[in-house]
N, C-alpha and C positions, 0 to 999 in steps of 0.2 A: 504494500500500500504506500502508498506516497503523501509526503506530510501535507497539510493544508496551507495554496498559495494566500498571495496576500489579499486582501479583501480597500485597501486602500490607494494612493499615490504618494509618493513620498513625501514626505514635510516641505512647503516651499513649492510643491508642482501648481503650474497655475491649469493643468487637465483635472479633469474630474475620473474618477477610476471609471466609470461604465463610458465614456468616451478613448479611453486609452485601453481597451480591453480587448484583446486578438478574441477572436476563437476559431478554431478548424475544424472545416466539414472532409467530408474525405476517409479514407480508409489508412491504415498502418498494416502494407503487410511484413511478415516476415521471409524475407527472401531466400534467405539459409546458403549454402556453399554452390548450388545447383548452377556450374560457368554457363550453362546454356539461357536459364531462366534470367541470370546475372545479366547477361548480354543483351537478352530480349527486356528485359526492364530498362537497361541506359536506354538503350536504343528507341524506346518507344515513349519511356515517362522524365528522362533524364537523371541526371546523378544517385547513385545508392549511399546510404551510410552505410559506414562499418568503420568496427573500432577492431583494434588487434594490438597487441602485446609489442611494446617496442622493446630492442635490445640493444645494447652498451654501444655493439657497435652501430645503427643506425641514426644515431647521433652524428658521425661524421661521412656521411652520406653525401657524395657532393655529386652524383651522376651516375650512369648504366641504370641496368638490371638490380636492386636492391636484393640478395640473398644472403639468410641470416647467417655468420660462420657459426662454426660450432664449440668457438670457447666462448661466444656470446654472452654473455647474461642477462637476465630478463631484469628494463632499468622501470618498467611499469607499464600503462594502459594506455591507450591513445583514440579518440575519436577522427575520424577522416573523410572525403569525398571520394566515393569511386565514380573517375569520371568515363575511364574507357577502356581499350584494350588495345595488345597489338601481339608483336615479336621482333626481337632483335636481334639479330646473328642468329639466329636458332632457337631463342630462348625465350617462350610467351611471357607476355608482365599483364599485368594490372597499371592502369593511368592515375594515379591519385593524388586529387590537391592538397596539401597541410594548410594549418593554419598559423604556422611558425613566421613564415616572413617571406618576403619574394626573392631574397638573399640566399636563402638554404637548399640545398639539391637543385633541381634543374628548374632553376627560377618558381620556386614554390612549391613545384612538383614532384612526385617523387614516383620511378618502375619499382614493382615489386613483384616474382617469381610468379605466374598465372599457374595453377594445375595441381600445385598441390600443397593449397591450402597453409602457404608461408606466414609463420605468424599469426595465426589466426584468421588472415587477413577478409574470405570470405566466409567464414560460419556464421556469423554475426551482422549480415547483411540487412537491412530494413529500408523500405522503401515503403515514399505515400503514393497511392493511387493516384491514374493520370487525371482526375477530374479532382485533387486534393486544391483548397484554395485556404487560405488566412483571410478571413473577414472579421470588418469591426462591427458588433451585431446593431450598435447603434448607430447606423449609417444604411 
């Protein structure tokens, strides 16, 4: 369960809470590891999330294909954009935006191994439905 949001606007806001209030119509699904289903979702609804396990060394990530070594260490959790797919030299990846800086990997971007499931990076897939929208219900 999840705790109860705010019910106000911060001290000082000159909105009123039910003017400042998103809310989403739409579905959440859960996408899971399935590269075809993966594909067929960018493709048709745009970017998935996924979060996956970053390691020591993905920190200093400045380009290619990201595969994790194996004296690695798990340095914690990460949310991300999956925006697309490809292959490089031989090697399928995953497209994925960070939200670290436009300085880090390949101008914000980061490849990371496609096919088997590196890092977590697709079990954990979720995406909103193509007809998802953020409405302010007071308008």
């Amino acid at each position: 369960q999840s705790p109860k949001g705010p019910t106000a606007c911060d001290q000082g806001s000159t909105k009123t809470y039910a003017s400042d209030k998103y809310t989403f119509t739409g579905e959440v699904k859960m996408v899971g590891a399935n590269e075809t289903y993966l594909k067929a979702e960018i493709m048709t609804n745009g970017p998935v999330t996924v979060a996956f396990t970053v390691y020591s060394d993905f920190e200093a990530y400045a380009g290619g294909v990201y595969i994790k070594t194996p004296n690695a260490r798990p340095a914690g959790g990460h949310a991300v954009k999956m925006v697309g797919w490809g292959t490089d030299a031989g090697t399928d990846y995953w497209l994925i935006a960070n939200s670290w800086n436009p300085y880090w990997g390949e101008k914000g971007y980061f490849r990371i191994a496609r096919g088997k499931n590196d890092c977590g990076i697709a079990e954990s897939a979720v995406a909103a439905s193509g007809d998802a929208k953020w409405v302010i219900p007071s308008q």
